[in-house]
SEROPA-369112 format. One line per 5 residues: their letters; for each residue z, y, x of N, C-alpha, C. Coordinates in Angstrom, 2 decimals. Atoms other than C-alpha are relative to their C-alpha. Layout:
a	Z/Y/X/Z/Y/X/Z/Y/X ~ ...;
//
This chain:
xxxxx	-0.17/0.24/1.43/15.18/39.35/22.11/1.46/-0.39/-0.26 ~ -0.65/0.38/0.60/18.36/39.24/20.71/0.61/-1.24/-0.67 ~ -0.37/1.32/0.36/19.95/36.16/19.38/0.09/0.12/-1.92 ~ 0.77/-0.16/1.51/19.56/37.74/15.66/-0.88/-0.10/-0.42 ~ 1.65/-0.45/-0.05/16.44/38.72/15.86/-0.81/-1.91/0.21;
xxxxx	0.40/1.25/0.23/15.51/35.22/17.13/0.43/-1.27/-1.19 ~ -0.38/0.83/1.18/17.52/33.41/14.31/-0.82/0.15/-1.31 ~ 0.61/-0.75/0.68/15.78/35.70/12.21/-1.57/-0.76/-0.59 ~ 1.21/0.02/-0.35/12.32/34.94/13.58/-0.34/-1.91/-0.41 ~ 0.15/1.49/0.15/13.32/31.03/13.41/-0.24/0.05/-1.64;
xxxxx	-0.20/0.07/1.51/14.37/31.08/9.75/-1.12/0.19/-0.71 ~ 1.20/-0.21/0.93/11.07/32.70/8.58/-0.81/-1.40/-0.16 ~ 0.61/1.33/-0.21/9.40/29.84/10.01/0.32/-1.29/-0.62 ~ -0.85/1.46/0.25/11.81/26.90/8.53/-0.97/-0.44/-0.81 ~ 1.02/0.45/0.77/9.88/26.51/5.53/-1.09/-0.97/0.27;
xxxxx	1.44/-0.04/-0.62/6.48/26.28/6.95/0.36/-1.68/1.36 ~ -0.44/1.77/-1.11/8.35/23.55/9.72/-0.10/-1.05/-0.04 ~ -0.45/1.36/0.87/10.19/21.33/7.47/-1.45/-0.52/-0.47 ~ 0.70/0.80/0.76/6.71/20.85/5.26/-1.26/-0.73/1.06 ~ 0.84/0.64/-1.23/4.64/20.15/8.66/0.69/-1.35/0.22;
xxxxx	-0.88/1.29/0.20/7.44/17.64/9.24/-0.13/-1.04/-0.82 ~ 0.23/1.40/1.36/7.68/15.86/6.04/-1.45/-0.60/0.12 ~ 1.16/0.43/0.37/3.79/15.70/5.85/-0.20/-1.13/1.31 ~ -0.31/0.92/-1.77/4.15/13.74/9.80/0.96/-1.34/-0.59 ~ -1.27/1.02/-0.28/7.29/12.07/8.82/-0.03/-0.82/-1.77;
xxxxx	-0.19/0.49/0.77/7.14/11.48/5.31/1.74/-0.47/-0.86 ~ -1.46/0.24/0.36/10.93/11.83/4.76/0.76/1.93/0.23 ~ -0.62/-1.16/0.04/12.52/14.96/3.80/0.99/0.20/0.96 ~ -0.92/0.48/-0.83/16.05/14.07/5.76/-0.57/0.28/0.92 ~ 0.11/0.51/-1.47/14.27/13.10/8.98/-0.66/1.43/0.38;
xxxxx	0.31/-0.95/-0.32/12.25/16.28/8.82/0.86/0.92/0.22 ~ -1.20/-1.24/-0.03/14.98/18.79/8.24/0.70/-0.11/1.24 ~ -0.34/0.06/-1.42/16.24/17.13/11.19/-0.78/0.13/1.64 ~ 0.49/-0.77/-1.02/13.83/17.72/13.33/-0.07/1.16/0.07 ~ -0.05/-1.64/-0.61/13.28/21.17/12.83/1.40/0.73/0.64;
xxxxx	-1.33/-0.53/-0.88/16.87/21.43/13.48/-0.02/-0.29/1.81 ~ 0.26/0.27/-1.24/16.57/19.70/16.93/-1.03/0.78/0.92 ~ 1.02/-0.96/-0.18/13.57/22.13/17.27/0.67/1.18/0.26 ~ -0.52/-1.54/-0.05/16.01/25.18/16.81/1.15/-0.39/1.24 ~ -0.58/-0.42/-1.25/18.32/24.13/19.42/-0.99/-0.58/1.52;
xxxxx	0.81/-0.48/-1.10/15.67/23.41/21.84/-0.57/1.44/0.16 ~ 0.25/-1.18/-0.21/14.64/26.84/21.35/0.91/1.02/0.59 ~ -1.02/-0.71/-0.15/18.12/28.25/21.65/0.16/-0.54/2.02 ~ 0.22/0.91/-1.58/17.78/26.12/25.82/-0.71/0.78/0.54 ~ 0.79/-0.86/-1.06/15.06/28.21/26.96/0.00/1.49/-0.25;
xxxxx	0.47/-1.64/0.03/13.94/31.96/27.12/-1.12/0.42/-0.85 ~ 0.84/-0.08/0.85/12.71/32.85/23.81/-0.87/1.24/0.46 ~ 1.07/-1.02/-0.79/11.22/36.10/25.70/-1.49/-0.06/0.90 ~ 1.64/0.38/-1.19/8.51/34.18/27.89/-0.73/-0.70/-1.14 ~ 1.50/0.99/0.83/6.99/32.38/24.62/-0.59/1.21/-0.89;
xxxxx	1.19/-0.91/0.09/4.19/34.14/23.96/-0.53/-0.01/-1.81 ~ 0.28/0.63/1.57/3.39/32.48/20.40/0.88/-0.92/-0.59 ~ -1.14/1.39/0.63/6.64/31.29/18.83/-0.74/-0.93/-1.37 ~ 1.06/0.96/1.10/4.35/29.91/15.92/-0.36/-0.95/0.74 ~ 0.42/0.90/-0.46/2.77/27.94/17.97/0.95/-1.20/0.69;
xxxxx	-1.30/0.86/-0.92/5.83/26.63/20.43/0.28/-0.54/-1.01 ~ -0.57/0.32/1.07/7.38/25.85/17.05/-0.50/-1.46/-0.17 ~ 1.07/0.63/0.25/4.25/24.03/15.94/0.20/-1.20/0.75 ~ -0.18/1.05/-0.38/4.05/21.78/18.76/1.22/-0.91/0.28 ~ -1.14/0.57/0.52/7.83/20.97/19.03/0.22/-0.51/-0.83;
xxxxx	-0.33/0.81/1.24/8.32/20.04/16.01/-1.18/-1.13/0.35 ~ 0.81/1.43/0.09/5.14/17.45/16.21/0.13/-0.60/1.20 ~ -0.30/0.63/-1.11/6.09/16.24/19.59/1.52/-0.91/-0.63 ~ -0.78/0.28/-0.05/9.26/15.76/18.13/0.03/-1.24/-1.31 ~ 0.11/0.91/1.52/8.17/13.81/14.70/-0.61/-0.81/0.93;
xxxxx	0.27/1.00/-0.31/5.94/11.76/16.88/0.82/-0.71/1.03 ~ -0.61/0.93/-0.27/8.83/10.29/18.72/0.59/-0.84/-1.03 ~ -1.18/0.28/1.26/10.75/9.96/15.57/-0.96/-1.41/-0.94 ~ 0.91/0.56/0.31/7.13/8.32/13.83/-0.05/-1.70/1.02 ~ 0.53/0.99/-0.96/6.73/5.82/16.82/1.58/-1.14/0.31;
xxxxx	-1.19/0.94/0.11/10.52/4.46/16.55/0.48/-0.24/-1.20 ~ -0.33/0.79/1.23/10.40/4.25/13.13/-1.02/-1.18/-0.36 ~ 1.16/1.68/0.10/7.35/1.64/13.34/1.03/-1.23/0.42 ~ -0.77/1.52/-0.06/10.19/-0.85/14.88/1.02/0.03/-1.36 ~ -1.13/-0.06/1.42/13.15/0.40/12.10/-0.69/-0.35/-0.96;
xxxxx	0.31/0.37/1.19/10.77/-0.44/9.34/-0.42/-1.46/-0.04 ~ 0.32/0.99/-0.02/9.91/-3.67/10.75/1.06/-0.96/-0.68 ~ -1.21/1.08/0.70/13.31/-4.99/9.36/0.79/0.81/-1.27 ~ -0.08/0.04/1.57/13.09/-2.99/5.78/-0.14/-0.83/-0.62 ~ 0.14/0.84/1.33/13.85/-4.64/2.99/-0.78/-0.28/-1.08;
xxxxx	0.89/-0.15/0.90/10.93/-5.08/0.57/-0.96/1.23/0.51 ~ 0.84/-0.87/-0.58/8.24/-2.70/0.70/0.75/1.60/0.06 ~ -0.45/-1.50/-0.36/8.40/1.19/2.32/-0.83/0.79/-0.63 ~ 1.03/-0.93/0.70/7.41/4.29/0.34/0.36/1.16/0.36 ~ -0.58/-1.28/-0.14/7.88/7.68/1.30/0.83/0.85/-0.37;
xxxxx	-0.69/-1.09/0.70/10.60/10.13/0.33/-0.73/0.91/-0.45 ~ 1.53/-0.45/1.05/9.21/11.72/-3.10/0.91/1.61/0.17 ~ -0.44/-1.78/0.82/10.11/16.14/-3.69/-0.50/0.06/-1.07 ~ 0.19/-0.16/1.32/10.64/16.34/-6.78/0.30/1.40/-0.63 ~ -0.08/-1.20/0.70/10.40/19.47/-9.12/-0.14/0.76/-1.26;
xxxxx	0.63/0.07/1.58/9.97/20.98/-12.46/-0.92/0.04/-0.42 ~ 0.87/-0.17/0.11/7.44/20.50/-13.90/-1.07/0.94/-0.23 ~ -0.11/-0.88/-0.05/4.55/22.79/-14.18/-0.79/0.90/0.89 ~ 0.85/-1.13/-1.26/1.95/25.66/-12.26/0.93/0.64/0.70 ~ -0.53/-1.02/-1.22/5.01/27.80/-11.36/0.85/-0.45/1.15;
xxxxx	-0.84/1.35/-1.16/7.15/24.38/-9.96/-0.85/0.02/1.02 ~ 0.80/0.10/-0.87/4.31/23.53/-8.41/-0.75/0.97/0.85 ~ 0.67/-1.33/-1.53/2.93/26.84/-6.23/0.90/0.06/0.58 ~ -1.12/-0.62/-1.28/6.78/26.84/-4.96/0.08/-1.43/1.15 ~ -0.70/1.28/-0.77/6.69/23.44/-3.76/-0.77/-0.11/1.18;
xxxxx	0.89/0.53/-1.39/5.60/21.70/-0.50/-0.27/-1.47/-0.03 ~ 0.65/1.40/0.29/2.95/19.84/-2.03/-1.08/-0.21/0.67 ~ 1.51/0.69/-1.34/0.46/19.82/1.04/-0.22/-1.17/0.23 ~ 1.17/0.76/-0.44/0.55/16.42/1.22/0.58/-0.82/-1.14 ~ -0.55/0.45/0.66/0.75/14.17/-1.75/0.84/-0.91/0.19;
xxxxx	-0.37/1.48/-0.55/2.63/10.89/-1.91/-1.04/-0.79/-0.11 ~ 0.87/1.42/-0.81/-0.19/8.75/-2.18/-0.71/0.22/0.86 ~ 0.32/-0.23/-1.71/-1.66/10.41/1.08/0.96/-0.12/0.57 ~ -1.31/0.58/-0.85/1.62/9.89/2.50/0.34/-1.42/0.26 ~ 0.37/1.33/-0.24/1.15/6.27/1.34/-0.97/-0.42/0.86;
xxxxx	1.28/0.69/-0.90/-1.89/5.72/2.72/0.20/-0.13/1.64 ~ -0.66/-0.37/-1.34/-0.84/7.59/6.13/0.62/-1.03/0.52 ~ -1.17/0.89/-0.64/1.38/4.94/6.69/-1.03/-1.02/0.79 ~ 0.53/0.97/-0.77/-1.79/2.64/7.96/-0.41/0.72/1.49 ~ 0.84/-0.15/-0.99/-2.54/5.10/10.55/0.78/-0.08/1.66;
xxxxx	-1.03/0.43/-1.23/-0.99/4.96/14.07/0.68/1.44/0.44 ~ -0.34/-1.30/0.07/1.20/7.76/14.97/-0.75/1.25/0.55 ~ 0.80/-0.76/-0.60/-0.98/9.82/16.88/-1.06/0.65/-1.22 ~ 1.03/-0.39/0.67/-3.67/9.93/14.46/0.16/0.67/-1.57 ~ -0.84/-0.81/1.18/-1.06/11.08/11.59/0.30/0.82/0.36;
xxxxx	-0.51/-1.28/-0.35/-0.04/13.60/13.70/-1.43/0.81/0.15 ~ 1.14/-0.69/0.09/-3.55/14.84/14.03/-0.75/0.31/-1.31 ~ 0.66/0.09/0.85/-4.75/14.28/10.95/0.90/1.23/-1.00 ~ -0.73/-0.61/0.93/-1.71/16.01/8.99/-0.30/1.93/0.79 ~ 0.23/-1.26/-0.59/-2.14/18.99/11.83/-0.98/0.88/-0.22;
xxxxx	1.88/-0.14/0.16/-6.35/19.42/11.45/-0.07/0.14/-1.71 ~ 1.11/0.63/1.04/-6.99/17.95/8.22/0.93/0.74/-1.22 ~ -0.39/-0.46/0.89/-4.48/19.27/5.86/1.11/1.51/0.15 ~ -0.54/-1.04/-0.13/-2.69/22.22/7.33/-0.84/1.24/0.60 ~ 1.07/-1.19/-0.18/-5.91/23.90/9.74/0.14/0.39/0.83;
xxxxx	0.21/-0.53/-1.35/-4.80/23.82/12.71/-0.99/-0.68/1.03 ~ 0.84/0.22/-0.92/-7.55/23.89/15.51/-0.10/-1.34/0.87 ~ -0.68/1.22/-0.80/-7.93/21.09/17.76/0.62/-0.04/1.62 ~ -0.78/-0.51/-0.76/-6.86/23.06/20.64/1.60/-0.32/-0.09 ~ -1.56/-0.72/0.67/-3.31/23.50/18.95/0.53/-2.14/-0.35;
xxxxx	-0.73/1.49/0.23/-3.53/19.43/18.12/0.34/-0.97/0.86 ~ -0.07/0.76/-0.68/-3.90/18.40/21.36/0.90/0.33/0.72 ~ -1.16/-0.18/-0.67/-1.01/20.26/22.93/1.13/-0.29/-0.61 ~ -1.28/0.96/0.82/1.07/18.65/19.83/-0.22/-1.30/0.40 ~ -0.13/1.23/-0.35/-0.18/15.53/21.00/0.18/-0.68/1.68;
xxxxx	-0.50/-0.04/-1.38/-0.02/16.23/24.73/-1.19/-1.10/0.82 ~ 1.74/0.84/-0.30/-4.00/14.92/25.16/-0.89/1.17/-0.05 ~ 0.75/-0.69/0.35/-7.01/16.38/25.08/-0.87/0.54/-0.96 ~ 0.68/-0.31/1.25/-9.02/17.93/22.76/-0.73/-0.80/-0.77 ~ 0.55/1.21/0.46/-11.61/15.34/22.33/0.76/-0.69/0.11;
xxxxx	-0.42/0.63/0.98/-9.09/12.95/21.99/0.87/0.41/-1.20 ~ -0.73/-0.22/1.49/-7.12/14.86/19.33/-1.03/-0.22/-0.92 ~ 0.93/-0.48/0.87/-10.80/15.32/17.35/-0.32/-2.07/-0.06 ~ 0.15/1.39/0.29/-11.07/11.23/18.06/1.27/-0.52/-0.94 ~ -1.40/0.26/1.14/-7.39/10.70/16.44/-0.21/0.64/-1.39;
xxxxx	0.40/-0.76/0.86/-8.43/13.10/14.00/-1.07/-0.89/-1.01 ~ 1.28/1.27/0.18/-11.85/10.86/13.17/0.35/-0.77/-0.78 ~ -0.64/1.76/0.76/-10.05/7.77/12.85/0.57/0.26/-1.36 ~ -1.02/0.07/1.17/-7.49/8.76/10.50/-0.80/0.75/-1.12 ~ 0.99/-0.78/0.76/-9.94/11.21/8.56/-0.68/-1.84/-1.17;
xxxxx	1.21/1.09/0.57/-12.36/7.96/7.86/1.12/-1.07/-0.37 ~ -0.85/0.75/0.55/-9.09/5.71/6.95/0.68/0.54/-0.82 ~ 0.06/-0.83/1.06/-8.02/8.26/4.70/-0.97/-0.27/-1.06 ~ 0.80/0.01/1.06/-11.08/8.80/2.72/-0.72/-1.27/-0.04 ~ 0.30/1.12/0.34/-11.65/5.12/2.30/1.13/-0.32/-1.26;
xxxxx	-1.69/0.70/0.56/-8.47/4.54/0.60/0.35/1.50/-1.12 ~ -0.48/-0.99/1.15/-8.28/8.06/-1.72/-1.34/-0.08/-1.28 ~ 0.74/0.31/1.26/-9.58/7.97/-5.35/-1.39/0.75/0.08 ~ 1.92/-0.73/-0.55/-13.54/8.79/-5.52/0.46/1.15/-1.32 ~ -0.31/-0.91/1.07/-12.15/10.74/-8.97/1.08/0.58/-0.17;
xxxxx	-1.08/-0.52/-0.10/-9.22/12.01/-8.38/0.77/0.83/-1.55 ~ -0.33/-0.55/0.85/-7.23/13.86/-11.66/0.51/1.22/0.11 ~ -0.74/-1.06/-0.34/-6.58/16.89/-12.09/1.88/-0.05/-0.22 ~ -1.26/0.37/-0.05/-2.56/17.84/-12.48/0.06/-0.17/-1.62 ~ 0.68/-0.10/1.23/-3.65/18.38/-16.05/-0.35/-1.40/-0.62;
xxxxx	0.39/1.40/0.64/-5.14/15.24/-16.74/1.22/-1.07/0.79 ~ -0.98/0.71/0.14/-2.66/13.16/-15.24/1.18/0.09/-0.61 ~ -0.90/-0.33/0.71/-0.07/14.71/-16.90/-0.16/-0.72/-1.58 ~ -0.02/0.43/1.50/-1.57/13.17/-20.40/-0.06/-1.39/0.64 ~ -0.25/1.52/-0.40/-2.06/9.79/-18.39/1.55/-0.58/0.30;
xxxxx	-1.20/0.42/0.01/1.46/9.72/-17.40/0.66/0.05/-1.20 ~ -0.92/0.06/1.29/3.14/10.81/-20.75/-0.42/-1.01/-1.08 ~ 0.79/1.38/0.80/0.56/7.97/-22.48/0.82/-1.31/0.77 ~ -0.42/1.49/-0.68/2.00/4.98/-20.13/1.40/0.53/-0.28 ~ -1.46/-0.11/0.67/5.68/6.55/-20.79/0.12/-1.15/-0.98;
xxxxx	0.11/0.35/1.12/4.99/5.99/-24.23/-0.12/-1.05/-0.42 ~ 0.20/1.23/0.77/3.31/2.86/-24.69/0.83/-1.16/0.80 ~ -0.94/0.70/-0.82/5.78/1.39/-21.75/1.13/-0.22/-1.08 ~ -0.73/-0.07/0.93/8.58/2.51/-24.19/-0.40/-0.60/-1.38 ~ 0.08/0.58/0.65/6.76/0.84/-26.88/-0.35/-0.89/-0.17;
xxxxx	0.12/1.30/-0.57/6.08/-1.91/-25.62/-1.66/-0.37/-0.33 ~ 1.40/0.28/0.38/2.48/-1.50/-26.16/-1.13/-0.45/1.01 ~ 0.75/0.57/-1.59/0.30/-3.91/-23.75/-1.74/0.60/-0.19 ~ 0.76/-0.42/0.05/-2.58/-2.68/-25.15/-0.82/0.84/0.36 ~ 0.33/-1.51/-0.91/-2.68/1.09/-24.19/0.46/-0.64/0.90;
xxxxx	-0.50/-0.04/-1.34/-1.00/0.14/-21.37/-1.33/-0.87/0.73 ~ 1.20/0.61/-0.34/-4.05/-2.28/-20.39/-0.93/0.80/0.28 ~ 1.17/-1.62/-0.33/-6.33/0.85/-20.99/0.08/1.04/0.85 ~ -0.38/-0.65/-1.02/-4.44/2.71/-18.90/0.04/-0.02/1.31 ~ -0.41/0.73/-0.97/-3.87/0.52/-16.21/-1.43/-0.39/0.63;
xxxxx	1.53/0.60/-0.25/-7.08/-0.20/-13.87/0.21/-1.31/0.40 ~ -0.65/1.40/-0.13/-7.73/-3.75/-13.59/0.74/-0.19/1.51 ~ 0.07/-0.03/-1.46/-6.89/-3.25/-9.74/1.42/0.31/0.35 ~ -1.50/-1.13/-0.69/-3.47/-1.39/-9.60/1.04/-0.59/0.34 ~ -1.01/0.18/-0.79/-1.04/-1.48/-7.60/1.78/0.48/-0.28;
xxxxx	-1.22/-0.40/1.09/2.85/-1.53/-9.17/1.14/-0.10/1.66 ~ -0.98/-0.33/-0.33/5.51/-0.64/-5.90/1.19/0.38/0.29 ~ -1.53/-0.46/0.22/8.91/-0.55/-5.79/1.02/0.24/1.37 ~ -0.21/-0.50/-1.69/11.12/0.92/-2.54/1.44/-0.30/-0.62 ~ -1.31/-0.28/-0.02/14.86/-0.44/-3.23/0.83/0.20/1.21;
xxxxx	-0.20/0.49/-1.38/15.32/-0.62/0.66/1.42/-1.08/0.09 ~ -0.77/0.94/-0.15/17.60/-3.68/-0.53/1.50/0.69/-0.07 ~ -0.68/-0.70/0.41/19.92/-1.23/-1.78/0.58/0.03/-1.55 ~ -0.23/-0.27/1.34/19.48/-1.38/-5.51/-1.12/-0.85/-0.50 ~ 0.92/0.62/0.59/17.59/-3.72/-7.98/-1.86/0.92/0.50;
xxxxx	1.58/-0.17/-0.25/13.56/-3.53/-6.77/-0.79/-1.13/0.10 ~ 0.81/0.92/-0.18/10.52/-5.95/-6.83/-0.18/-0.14/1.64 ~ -0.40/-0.31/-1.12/10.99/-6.81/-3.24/-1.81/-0.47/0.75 ~ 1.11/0.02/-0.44/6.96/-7.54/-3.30/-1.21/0.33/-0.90 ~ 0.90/-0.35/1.06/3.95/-5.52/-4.93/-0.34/-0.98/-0.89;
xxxxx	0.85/1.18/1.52/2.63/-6.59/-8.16/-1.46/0.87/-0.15 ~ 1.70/-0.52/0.14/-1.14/-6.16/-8.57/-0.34/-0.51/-1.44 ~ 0.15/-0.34/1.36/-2.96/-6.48/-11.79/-0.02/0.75/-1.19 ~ -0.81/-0.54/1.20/-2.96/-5.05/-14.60/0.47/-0.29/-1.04 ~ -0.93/0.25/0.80/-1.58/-7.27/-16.91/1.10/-0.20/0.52;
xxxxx	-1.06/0.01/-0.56/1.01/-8.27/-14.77/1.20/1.26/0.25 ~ -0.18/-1.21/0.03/1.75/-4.74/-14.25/0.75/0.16/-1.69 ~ -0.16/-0.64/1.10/1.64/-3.76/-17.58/1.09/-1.00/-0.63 ~ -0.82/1.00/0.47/3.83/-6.83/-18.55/1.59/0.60/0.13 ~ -1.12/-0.63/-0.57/6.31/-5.48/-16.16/0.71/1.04/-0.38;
xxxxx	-0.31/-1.31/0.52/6.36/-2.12/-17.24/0.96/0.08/-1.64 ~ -0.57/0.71/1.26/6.99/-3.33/-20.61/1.19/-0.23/0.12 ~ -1.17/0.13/0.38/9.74/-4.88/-19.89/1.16/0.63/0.29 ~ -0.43/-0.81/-0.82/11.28/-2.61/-17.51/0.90/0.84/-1.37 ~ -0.56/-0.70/1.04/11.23/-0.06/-20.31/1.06/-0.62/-1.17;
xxxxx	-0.77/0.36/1.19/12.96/-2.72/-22.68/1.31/0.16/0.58 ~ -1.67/0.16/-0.74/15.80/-3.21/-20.25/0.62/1.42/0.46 ~ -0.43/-1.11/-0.61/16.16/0.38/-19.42/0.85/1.07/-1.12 ~ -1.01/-0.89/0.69/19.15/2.51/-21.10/-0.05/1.10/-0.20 ~ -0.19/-1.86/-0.37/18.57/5.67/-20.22/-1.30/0.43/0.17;
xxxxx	1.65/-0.39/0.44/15.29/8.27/-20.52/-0.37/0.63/0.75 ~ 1.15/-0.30/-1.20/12.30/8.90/-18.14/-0.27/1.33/-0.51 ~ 0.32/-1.53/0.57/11.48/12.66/-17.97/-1.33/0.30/1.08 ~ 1.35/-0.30/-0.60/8.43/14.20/-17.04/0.56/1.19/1.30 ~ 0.59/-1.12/-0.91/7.91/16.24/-13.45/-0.67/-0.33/0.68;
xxxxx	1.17/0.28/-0.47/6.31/17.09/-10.95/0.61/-1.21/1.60 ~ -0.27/0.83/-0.81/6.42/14.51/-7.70/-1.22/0.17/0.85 ~ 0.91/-0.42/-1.32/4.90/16.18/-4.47/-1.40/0.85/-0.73 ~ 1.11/-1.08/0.60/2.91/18.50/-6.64/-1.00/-1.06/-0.93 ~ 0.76/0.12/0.69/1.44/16.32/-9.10/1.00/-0.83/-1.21;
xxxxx	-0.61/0.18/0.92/2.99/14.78/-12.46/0.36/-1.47/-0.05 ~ -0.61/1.27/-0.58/5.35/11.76/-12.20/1.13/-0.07/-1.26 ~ -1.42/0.37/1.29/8.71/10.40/-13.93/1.03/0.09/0.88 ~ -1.15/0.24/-0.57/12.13/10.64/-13.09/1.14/-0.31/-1.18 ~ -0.78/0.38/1.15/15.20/8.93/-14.70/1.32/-0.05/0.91;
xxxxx	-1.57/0.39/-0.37/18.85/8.90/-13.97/0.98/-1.40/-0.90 ~ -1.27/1.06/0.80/20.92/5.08/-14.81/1.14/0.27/-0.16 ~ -1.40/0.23/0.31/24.00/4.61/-16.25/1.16/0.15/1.39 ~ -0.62/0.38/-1.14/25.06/3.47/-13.14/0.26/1.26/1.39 ~ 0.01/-1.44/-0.89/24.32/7.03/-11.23/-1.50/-0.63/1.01;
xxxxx	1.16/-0.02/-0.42/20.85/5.38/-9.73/-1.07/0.90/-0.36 ~ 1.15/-0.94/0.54/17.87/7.54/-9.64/-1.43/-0.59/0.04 ~ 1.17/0.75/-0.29/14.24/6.16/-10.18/-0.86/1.53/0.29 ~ 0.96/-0.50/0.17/11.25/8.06/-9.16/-1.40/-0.54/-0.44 ~ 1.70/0.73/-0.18/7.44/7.05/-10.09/-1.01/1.05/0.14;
xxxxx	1.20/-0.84/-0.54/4.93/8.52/-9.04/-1.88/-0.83/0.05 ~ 1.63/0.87/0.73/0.78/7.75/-10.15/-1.06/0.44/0.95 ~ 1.36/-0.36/-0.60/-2.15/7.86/-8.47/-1.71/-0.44/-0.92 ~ 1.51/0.51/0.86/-5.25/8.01/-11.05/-1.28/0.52/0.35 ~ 1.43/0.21/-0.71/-8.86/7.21/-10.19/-0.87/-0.11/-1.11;
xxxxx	0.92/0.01/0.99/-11.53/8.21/-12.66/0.62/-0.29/-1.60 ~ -0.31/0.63/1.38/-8.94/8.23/-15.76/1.28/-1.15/-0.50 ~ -1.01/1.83/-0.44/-7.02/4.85/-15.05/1.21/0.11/1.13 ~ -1.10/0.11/-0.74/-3.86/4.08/-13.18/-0.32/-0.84/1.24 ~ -0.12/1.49/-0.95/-4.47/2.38/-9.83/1.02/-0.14/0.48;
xxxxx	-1.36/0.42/-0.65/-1.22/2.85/-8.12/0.95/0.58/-0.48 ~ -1.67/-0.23/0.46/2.53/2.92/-9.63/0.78/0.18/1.16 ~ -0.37/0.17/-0.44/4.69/3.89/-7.05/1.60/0.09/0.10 ~ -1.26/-0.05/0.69/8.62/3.60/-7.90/1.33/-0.09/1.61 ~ -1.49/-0.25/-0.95/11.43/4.96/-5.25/1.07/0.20/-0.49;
xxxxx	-1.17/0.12/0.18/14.69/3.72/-5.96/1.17/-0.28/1.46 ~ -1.06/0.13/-0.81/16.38/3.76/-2.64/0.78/1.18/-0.09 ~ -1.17/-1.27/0.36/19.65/6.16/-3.15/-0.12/0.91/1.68 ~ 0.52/-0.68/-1.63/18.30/7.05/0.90/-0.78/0.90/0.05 ~ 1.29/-1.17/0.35/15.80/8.96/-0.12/-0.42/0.84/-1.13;
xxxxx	-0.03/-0.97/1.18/16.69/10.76/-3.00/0.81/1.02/0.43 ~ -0.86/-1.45/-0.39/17.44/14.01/-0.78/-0.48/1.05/-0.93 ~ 0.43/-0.61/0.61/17.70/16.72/-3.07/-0.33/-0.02/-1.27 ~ 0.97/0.29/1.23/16.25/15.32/-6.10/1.61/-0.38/-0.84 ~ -0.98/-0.05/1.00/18.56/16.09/-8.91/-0.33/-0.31/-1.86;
xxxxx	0.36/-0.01/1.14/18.62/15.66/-12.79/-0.42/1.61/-0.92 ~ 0.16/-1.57/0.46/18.24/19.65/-13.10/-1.59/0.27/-0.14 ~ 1.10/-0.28/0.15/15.17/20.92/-14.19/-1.65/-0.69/-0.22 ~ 0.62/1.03/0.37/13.19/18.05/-15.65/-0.51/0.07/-1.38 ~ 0.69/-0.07/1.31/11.17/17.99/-18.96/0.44/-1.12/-0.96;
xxxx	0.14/0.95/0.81/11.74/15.37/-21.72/-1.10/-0.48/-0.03 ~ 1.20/0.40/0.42/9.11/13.05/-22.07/-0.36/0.13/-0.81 ~ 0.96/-0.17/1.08/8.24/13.53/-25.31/-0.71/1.57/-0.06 ~ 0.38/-1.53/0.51/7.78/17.34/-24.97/-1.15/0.10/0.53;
//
C-alpha cells in the first residue's frame, strides 16, 4: 500500500475516530489528539499485514483514550470547581444537527464521568456506537465476558441517572427559549415552572474565569441565580444546538464564551449545565448561531 493510498484510507476514517474519541474522552482537543497519535502509530508498522484497518483503528484509538481517561482521573483531582465536558456546538436545527457528532450527548457525557474508565470505554464502544463485544474486549485488552461485565455496570449506572422522559429536540427547544426569556425578564415565576424542584445549576470555569465554584441545587435558588445572571449580563444568549440538542451560547464583552446546555425530564429543567472554561471552547465560534428571540 502506498503511503497515499494509506493517508487516504486514514482520512476517511478521521471523522468516525475523533467522535469515538470525544464520546471516551469527552474533550474535543484530547480526542483529535489521539487520533493523531493513532496515525503515527500506524505510519510504525506495516499497514499491509492489517487485515481490518477499521478495526486496528478502532482499538488504537480506545487503548489510547483509556490511558489518556485513567490519567486524567488524577489531573482532575486538582480542578478548580466542578468538571464538565467539552460542549460541540452548532447551528441550530435538523440540517446542523445530522452533520454533527452528536452520538453522545453532554448530559451522557456528564453522567459517564461516574463510571470507571474501562466501563466508559465499553459502554461508549457497545452501547452507543454497536460495536460487538468481541471488538470491545480487544479495545480493552480483556475478555469478552469481562467487556459484557464493564458494559453491565456502566449500562445500569447510566440508565439510573438519564431522564425517564426525555424531550424531544423540538420540545426542548421551546423549554430553552422560555427560560431565556423569563431569565432575561427576570421572571421567577416561569422560571419556577420551568425549573424542576430538583435541578441541578453547574458551572465549569476551571478557575479561569468568573464560575460558581460549587453546584447550586434547587429551584429557587437556581432560578434566583439565573435571574440575576441575566441582570448582570451585557451581551445576548443565542439559541443552538449543543451536542445535538438545543442549548445557549453567548459571547462577553470581555471575549469570554458561555455555553449552557439543558437536560429536560418530563417538561421541566433538571440540569443547567454552563461551560465557561476558555480550555474547552475548541472550535466553538460566534458564527452560525440563531438569535434568541427568533
Amino acid at each position: 500500500m502506498s503511503e497515499t493510498d494509506l493517508v487516504e484510507r486514514f482520512e476517511a476514517q478521521r471523522p468516525r475516530l475523533v467522535r469515538l474519541a470525544y464520546g471516551q474522552l469527552g474533550s474535543l482537543a484530547e480526542a483529535e489528539d489521539v487520533v493523531q497519535d493513532a496515525w503515527l502509530r500506524l505510519e510504525r508498522v506495516d499497514a499491509d499485514e492489517i487485515r481490518d484497518l477499521h478495526g486496528w483503528l478502532t482499538t488504537v484509538v480506545s487503548r489510547l483514550a483509556l490511558d489518556a481517561l485513567r490519567s486524567a482521573r488524577v489531573r482532575r483531582e486538582a480542578y478548580v470547581g466542578p468538571w464538565l465536558p467539552e460542549p460541540v456546538v452548532q447551528e441550530p436545527g435538523p440540517e446542523g444537527r445530522a452533520e454533527r457528532a452528536e452520538d453522545v450527548s453532554l448530559a451522557l457525557l456528564v453522567v459517564m464521568e461516574s463510571l470507571s474508565a474501562s466501563e466508559r470505554i465499553a459502554f461508549v464502544l457497545h452501547d452507543v456506537f454497536g460495536y460487538s463485544f468481541d471488538e470491545v474486549s480487544a479495545a480493552l485488552g480483556t475478555s469478552s465476558a469481562s467487556a459484557r461485565q464493564h458494559a453491565s455496570r456502566a449500562r445500569k449506572a447510566v440508565e439510573a441517572r438519564r431522564p425517564r422522559f426525555p424531550a424531544t429536540p423540538e420540545q426542548q427547544r421551546e423549554v430553552v427559549l422560555a427560560f431565556g426569556k423569563a431569565a432575561d425578564d427576570g421572571d421567577l415565576d416561569t422560571l419556577l415552572e420551568l425549573l424542576h424542584p430538583d435541578v441541578v445549576f453547574t458551572a465549569d470555569g476551571g478557575g479561569r474565569v468568573t464560575a460558581a465554584r460549587r453546584p447550586i441545587t434547587g429551584a429557587d435558588h437556581v432560578a434566583r441565580v439565573s435571574a440575576l445572571l441575566a441582570a448582570r449580563r451585557n451581551w445576548v444568549l443565542n439559541l443552538v444546538d449543543v451536542n445535538g440538542m438545543p442549548g445557549l451560547f453567548g459571547v462577553a464583552p470581555d471575549g469570554t464564551k458561555t455555553v449552557m446546555s439543558f437536560t429536560v425530564d418530563g417538561g421541566r429543567i433538571v440540569a443547567i449545565d454552563v461551560q465557561r472554561n476558555p480550555e474547552k471552547m475548541h472550535g466553538v465560534t460566534r458564527d452560525d448561531v440563531t438569535d434568541l428571540e427568533a
